[in-house]
Wavefront OBJ file of the C-alpha trace (Angstrom):
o trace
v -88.336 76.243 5.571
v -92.004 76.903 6.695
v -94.341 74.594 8.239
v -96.361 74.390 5.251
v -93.351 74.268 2.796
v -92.103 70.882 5.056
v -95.509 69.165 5.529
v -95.800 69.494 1.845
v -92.259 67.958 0.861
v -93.158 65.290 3.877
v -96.014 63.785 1.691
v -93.668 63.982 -1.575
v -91.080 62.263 -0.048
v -93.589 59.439 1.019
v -95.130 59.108 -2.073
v -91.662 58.956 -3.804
v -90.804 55.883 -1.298
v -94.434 54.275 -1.633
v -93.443 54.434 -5.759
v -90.217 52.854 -4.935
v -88.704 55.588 -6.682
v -86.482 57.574 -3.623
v -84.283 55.860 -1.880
v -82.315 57.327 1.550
v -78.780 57.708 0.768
v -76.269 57.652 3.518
v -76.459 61.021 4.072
v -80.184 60.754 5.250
v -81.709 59.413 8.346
v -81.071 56.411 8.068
v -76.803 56.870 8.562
v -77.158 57.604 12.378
v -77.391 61.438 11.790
v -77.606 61.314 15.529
v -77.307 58.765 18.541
v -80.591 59.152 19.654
v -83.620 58.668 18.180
v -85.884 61.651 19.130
v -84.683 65.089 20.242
v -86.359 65.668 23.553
v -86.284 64.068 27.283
v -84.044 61.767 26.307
v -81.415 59.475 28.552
v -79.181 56.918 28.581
v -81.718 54.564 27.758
v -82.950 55.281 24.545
v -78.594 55.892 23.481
v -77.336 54.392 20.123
v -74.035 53.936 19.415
v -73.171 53.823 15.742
v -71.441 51.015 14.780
v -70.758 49.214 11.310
v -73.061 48.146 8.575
v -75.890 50.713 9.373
v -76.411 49.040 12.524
v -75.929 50.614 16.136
v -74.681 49.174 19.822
v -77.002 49.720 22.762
v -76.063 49.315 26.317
v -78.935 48.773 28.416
v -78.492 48.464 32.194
v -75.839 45.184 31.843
v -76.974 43.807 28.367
v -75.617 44.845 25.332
v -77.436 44.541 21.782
v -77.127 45.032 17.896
v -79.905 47.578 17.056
v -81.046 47.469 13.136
v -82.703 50.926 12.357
v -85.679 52.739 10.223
v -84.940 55.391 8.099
v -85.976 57.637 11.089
v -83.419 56.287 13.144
v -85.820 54.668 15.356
v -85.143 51.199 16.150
v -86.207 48.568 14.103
v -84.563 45.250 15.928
v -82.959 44.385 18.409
v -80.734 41.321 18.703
v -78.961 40.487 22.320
v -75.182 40.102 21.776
v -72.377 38.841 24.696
v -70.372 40.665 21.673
v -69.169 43.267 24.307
v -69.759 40.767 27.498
v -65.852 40.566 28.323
v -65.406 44.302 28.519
v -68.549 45.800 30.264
v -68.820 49.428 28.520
v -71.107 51.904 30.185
v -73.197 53.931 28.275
v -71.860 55.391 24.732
v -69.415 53.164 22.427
v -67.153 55.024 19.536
v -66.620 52.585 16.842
v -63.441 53.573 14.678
v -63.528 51.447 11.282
v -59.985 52.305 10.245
v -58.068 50.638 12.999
v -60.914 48.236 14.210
v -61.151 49.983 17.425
v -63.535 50.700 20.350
v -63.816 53.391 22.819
v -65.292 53.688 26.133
v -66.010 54.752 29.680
v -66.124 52.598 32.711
v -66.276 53.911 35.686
v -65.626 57.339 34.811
v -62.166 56.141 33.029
v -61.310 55.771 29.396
v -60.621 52.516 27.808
v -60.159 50.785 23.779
v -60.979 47.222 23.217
v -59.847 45.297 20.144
v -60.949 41.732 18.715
v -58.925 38.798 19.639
v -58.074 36.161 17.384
v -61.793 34.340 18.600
v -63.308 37.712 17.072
v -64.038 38.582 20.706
v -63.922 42.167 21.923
v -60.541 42.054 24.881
v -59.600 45.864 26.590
v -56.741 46.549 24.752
v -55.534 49.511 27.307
v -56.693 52.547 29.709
v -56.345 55.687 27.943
v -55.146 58.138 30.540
v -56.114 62.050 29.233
v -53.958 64.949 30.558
v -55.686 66.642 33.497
v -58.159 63.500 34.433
v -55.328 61.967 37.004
v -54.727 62.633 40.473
v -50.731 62.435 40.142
v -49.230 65.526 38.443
v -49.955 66.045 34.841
v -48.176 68.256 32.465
v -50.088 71.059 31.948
v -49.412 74.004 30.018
v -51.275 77.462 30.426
v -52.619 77.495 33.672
v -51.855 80.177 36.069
v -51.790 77.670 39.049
v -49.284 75.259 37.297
v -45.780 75.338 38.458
v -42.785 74.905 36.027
v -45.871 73.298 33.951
v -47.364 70.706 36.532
v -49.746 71.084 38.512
v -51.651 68.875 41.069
v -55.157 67.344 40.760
v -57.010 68.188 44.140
v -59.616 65.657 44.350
v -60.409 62.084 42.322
v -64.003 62.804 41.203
v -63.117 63.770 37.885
v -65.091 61.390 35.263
v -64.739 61.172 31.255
v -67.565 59.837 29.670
v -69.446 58.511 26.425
v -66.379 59.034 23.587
v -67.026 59.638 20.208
v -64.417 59.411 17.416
v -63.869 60.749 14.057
v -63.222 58.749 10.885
v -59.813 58.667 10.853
v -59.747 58.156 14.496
v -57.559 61.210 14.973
v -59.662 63.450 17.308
v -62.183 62.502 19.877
v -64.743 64.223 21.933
v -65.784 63.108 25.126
v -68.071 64.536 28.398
v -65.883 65.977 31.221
v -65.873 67.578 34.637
v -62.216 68.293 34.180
v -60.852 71.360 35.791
v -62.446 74.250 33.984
v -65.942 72.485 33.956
v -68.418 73.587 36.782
v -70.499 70.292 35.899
v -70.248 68.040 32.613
v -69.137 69.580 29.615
v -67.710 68.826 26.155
v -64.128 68.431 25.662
v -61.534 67.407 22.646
v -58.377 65.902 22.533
v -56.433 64.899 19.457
v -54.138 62.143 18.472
v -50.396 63.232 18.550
v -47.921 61.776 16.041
v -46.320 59.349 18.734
v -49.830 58.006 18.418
v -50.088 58.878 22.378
v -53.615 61.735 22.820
v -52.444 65.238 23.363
v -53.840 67.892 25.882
v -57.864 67.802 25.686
v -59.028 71.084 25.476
v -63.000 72.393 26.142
v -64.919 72.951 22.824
v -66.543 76.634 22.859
v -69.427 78.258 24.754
v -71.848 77.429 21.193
v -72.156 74.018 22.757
v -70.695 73.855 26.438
v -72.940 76.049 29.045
v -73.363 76.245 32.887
v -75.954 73.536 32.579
v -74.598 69.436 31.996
v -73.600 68.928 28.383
v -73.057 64.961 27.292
v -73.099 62.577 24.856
v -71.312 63.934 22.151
v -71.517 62.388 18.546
v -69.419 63.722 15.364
v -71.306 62.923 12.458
v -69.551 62.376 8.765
v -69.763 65.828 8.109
v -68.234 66.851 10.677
v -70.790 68.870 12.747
v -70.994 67.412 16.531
v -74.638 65.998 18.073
v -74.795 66.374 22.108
v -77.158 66.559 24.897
v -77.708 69.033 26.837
v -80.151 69.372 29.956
v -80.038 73.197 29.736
v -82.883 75.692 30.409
v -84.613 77.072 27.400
v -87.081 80.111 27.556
v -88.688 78.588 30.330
v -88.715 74.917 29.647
v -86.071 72.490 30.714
v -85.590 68.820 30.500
v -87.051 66.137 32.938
v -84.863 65.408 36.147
v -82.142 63.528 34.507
v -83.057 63.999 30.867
v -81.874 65.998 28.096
v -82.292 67.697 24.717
v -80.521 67.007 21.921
v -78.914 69.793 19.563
v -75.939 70.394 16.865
v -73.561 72.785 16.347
v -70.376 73.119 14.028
v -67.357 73.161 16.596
v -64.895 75.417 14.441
v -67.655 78.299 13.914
v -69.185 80.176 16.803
v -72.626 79.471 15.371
v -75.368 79.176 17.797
v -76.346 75.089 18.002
v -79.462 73.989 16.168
v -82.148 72.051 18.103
v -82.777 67.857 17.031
v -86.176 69.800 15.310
v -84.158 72.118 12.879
v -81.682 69.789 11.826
v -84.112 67.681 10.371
v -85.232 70.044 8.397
v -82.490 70.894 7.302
v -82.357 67.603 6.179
v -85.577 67.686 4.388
v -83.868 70.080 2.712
v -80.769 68.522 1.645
v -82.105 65.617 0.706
v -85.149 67.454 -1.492
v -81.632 69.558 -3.129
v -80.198 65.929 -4.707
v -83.542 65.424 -5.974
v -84.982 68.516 -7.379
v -85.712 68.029 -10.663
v -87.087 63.961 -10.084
v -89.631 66.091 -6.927
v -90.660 68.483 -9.175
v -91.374 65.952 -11.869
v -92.960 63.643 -9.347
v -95.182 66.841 -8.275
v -96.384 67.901 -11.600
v -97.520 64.133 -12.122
v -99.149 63.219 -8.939
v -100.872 66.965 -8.225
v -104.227 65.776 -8.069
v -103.594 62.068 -6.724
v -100.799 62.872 -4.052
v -103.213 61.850 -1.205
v -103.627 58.272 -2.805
v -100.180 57.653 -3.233
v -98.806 58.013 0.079
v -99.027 54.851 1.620
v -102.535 53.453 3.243
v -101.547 54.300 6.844
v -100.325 57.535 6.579
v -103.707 58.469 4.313
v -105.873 57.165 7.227
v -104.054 58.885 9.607
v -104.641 62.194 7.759
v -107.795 61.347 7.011
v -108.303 60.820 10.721
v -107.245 63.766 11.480
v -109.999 65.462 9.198
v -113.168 64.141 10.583
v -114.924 66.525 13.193
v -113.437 66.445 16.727
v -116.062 66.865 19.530
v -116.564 69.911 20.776
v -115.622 69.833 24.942
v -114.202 67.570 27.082
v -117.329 65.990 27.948
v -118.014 64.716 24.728
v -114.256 63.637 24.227
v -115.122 61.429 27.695
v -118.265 60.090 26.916
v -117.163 59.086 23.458
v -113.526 57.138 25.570
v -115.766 55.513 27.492
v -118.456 54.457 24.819
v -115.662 52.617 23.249
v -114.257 51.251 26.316
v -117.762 49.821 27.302
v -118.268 48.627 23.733
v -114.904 46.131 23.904
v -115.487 45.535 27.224
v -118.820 44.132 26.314
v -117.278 42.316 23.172
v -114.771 40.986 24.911
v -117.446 39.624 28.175
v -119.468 37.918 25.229
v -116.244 35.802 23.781
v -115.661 34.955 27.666
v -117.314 31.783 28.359
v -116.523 30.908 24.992
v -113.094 31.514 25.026
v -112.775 29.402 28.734
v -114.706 26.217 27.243
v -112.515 26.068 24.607
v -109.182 26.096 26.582
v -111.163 23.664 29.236
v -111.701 21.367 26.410
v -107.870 21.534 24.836
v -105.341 22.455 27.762
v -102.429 22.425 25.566
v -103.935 25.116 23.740
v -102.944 29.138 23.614
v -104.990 31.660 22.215
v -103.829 35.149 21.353
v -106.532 37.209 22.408
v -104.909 40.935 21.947
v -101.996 42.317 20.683
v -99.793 41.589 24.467
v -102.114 39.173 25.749
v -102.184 34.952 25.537
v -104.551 32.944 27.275
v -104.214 29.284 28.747
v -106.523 27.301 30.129
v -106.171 28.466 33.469
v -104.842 32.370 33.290
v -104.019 35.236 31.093
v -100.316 36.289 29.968
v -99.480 39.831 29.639
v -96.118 40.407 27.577
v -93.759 43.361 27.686
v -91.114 44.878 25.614
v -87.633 44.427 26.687
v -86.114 46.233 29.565
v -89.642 48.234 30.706
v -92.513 47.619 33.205
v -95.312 49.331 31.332
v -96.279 47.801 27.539
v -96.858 49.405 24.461
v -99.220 51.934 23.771
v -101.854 49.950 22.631
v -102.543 47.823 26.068
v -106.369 49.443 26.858
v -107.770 46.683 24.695
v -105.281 44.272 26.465
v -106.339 45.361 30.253
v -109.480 44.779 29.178
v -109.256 41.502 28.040
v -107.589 41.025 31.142
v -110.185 42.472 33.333
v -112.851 40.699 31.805
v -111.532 37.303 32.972
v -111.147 38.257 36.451
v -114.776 39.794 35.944
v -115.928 36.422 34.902
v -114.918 34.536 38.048
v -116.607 37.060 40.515
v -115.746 34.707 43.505
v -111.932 34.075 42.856
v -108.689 35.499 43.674
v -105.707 35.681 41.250
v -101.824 35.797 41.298
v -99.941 38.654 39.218
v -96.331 37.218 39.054
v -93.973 38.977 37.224
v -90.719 37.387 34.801
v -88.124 38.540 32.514
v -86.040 37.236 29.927
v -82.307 35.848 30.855
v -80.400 38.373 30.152
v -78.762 41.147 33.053
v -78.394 40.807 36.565
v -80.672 38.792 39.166
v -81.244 41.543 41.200
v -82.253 44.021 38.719
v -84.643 41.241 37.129
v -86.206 40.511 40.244
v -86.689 44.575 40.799
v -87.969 44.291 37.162
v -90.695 41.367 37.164
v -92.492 43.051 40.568
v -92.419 46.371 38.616
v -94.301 44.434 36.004
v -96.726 42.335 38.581
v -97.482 45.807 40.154
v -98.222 47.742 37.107
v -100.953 45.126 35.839
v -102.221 45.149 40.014
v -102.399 49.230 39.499
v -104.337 49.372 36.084
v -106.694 46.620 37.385
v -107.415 48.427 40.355
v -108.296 51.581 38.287
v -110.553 49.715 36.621
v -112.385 48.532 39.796
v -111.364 45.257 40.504
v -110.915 44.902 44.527
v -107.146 45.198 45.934
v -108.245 41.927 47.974
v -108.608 40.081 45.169
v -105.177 40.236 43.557
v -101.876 39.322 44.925
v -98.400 39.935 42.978
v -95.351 38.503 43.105
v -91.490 39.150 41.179
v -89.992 35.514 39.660
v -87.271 37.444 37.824
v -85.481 35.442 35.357
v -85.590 32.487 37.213
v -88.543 30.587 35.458
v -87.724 31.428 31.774
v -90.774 29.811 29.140
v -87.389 29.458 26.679
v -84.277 28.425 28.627
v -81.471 29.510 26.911
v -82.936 31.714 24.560
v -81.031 32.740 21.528
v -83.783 34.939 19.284
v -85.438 37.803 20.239
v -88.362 35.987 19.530
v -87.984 33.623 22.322
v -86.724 36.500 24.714
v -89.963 38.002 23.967
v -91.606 34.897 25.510
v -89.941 35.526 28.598
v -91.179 39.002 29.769
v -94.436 38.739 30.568
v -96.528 39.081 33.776
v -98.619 35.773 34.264
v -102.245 36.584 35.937
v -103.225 32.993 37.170
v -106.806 32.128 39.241
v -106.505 30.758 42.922
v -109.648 28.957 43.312
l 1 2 3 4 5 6 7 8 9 10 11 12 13 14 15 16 17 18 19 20 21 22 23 24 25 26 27 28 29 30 31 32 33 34 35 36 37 38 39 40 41 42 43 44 45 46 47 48 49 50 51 52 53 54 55 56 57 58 59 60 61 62 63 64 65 66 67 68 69 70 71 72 73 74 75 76 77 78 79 80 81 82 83 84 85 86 87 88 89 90 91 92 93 94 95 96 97 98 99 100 101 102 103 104 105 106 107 108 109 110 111 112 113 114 115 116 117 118 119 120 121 122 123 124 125 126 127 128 129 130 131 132 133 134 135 136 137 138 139 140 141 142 143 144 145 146 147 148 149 150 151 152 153 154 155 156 157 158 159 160 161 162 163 164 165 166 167 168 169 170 171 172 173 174 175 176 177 178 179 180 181 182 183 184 185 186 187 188 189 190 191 192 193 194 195 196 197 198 199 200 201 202 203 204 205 206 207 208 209 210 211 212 213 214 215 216 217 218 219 220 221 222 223 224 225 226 227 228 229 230 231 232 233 234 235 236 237 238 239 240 241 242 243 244 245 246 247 248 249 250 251 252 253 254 255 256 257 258 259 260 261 262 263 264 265 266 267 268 269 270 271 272 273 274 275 276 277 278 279 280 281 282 283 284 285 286 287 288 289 290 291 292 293 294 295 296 297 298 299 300 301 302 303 304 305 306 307 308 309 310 311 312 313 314 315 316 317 318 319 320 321 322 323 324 325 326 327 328 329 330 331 332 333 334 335 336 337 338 339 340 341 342 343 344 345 346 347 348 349 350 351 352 353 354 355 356 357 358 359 360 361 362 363 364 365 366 367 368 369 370 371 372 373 374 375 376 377 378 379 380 381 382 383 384 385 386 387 388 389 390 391 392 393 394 395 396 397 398 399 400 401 402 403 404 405 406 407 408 409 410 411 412 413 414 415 416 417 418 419 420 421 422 423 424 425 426 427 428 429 430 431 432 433 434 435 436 437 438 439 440 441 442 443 444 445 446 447 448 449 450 451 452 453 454 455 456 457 458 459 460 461 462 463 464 465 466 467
């Protein structure tokens, strides 16, 4: 499908769901096609496990939560749950409906977890795989076994991030088993004794000499995985990797994150034919104002004339820079009398900034030192109260919510202190005049918190004037 051809079945699509007439079935998007959420530099951080319901796991450092999800697969919600507290699971969960059973890794060894009678998640066993051990395995085939054993040399082989199919019959896994230079993809099936058989490595379509990982079969089938390999002459980030599928029976060359989707443009646009075309012939000559208001401003945006050299694109950055900036100085002393007069009170002032009566909050998403991508208004606002008390110093003291371990919290909140210290600094306020400190999770604005919503009022960096 051509650029053109997609960008045009794009807008159809949206004015089909701004008419309420197209809904995603669950072989769209919105079923976990994959177990991550974009296709490029990705990591461990941004993982989804499919779980049940349309909802995924994600394992983030030592906190575990319930992710809801758009129809993109990006991440809607995200609710904290001790769900998966008693087992500790790194990185990827497989979720098997049929027998109520997860798998996972933990320290480089394979383990299932079923529900107690409480409902809570208890390991059920270690799943030892044939040629992972350092005692003598069976193992047929190889030219170094002896009357079909053979002897593990070292202890440094890992299995990592299972995945499961439907039936829970045959899982996939990442390996550095012998026969793998680094990580690559491997499959083992479920014998009749219910015990796994001999894994074997899936073919050279998806495993190459660079690190392949976090494998994901999808209902169809076809297997998602990462892979940090080399290609033309880009590669992945340190540490990061691109996302691709392949069919594991067929010797098919794997499809990037990018072509999938449209392939799935295309599938979906198939089921519908007829109802598209229809919806085309009808809306021909009012597509535009259809598709819902943001997406029309942001093509409309994308119309208007762009300036013509980097200059320009400067001068026009920081026209609208000094035009908040100057906004946002008038509202000021305004803003201060106000909170003077009512101390109790909390204004919102931007989108990740409160102010008291005495200093500004800053707020950040969970699990990350830098906000959204909207925070140059928010600096700003920021800025412009230091600006207004030329003679003062303040205190940048970073918190987090409750949730994971006290020492990566208090590594957290000083990441946070130091990253409003940094931008303020670029902006010209003087390094003497701001100190920063980490408080970690220990002073919490909502002890105990339950809702997102109140874990939100946690993470924040809290910019407070000295004198």
């Amino acid at each position: 499908m051509n650029k053109g051809k997609i960008i045009k079945m794009e807008r159809i699509i949206l004015t089909l769901l701004a008419t309420g007439i197209l809904m995603f079935s669950q072989d769209a998007f919105c079923d976990q096609r994959f177990n991550f959420s974009k296709g490029e530099n990705v990591g461990e951080e941004s993982l989804l496990s499919p779980y049940k319901n349309g909802t995924a796991i994600c394992v983030r450092h030592d906190s575990t939560f319930i992710a809801e999800l758009n129809e993109d697969g990006s991440i809607k919600t995200l609710t904290y749950t001790e769900e998966f507290s008693r087992i500790k699971p790194d990185g990827q969960i497989a979720y098997c409906d049929k027998s109520g059973t997860i798998y996972y890794s933990k320290s480089g060894k394979l383990f299932t977890a079923k529900r107690d009678k409480k409902g809570k998640w208890v390991e059920d066993k270690y799943i030892k795989i044939a040629g992972s051990e350092v005692e003598r395995d069976k193992y047929p085939g190889s030219v170094l076994a002896y009357a079909n054993w053979r002897y593990k040399p070292d202890d440094n082989t890992v299995i990592l991030n299972p995945t499961i199919n439907e039936d829970g019959t045959e899982m996939y896994f990442a390996s550095n088993m012998t026969g793998s230079k680094d990580l690559d993809i491997w499959k083992v099936k479920k014998e009749s004794d219910g015990e796994w058989g001999v894994p074997t490595k899936v073919g050279s379509n998806i495993n190459t000499d660079a690190d392949e990982n976090y494998p994901y079969i999808r209902e169809d089938g076809s297997l998602v995985f990462a892979s940090n390999k080399k290609v033309g002459n880009a590669k992945p980030k340190k540490k990061k990797y691109n996302i691709y599928v392949a069919d594991v029976d067929k010797p098919t060359p794997a499809r990037t994150y990018a072509e999938e989707k449209d392939k799935d443009l295309e599938q979906l646009a198939a089921t519908d034919t007829e109802q598209v075309e229809q919806i085309e012939e009808e809306t021909k000559d009012t597509l535009v104002a259809e598709i819902p208001e943001e997406v029309a401003t942001e093509e409309k945006q994308s119309e208007e004339p762009r300036p013509s050299s980097d200059e320009e694109k400067l001068k026009q950055m920081m026209d609208e820079i000094a035009r908040v900036n100057s906004l946002a100085q008038e509202n000021t002393k305004q803003i201060d009398d106000k909170l003077k007069a009512n101390p109790d009170s909390v204004i919102q002032l931007s989108e990740n900034v409160q102010a008291t009566h005495n200093m500004r909050i800053f707020y950040f998403e969970f699990d990350t030192d830098i906000p959204n991508g909207t925070y140059e208004k928010d600096l700003l606002v920021v800025q412009d109260f230091i600006n207004a008390y030329p003679d003062s110093k303040f205190l940048i003291v970073g918190h987090t919510d409750e949730r994971g371990s006290y020492e990566y919290n208090d590594e957290l909140s000083l990441k946070r202190a130091e990253w409003v210290r940094f931008n303020l600094l670029l902006k010209g306020v003087k390094l003497e005049r701001l100190q920063v400190r980490g408080d970690g999770k220990y002073h919490p604005i909502v002890k105990d918190a339950k809702t997102e919503a109140d874990h939100q009022k946690n993470r924040r960096a809290e910019i407070t004037k000295l004198n």
